[in-house]
C-alpha positions as CSV (number, residue, x, y, z in Angstrom):
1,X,7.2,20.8,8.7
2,X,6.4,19.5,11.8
3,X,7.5,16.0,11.7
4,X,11.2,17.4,11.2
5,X,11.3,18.5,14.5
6,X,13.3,16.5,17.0
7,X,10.9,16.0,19.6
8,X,8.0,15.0,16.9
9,X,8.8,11.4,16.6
10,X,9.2,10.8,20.7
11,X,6.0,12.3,21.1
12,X,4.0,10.1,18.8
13,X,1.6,7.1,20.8
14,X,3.1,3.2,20.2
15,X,-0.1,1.6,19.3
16,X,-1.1,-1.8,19.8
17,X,-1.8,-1.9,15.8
18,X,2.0,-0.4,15.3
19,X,3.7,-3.1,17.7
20,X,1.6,-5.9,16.0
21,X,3.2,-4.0,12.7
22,X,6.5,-4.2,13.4
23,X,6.2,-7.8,15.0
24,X,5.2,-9.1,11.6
25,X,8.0,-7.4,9.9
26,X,10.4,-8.9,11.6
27,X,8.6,-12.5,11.2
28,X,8.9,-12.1,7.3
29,X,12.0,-10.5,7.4
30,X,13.1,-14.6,9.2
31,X,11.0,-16.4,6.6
32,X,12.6,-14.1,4.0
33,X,15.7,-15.1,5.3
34,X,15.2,-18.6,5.7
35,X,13.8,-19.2,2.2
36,X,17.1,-17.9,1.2
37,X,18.8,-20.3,2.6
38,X,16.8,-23.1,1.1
39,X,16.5,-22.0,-2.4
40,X,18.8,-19.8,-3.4
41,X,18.9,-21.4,-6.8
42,X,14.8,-20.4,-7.8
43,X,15.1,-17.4,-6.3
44,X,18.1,-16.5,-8.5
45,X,15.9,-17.7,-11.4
46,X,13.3,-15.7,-10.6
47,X,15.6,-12.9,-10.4
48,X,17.0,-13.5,-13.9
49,X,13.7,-13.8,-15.2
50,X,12.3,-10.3,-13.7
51,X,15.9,-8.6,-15.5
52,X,14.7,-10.4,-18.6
53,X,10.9,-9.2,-18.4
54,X,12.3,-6.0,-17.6
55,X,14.8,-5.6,-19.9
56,X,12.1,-6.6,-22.7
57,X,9.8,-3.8,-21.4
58,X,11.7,-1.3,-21.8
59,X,13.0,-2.2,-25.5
60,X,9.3,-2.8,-26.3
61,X,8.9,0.8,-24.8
62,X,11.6,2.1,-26.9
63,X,10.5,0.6,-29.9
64,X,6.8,2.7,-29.8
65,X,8.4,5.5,-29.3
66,X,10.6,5.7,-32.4
């Protein structure tokens, strides 16, 4: 498989698309970060509630299978 080889990833163009890419990772990755900083108490919340909604799903999953 060719993108394996050493050399493959050196050899591959940086496009203007891929730079503009990466720039906007790293400008989410700050607001991700920043956000939190702010709120860590709803973004816990929302973390409880996706374990919740998950947890349910799965038992409901369970449950039609039996």
């Amino acid at each position: 498989m060719k993108s394996f080889e050493q050399t493959f990833l050196t050899q591959q163009p940086i496009t203007q698309k891929l730079l503009q890419t990466i720039r906007l990772i790293g400008e989410y990755k700050g607001k991700q970060e920043l956000y939190k900083q702010q709120a860590p108490q709803v973004l816990e919340t929302l973390r409880q509630t996706a374990i919740i909604q998950s947890t349910e799903s799965s038992l409901l999953r369970v449950t039609l299978v039996w």
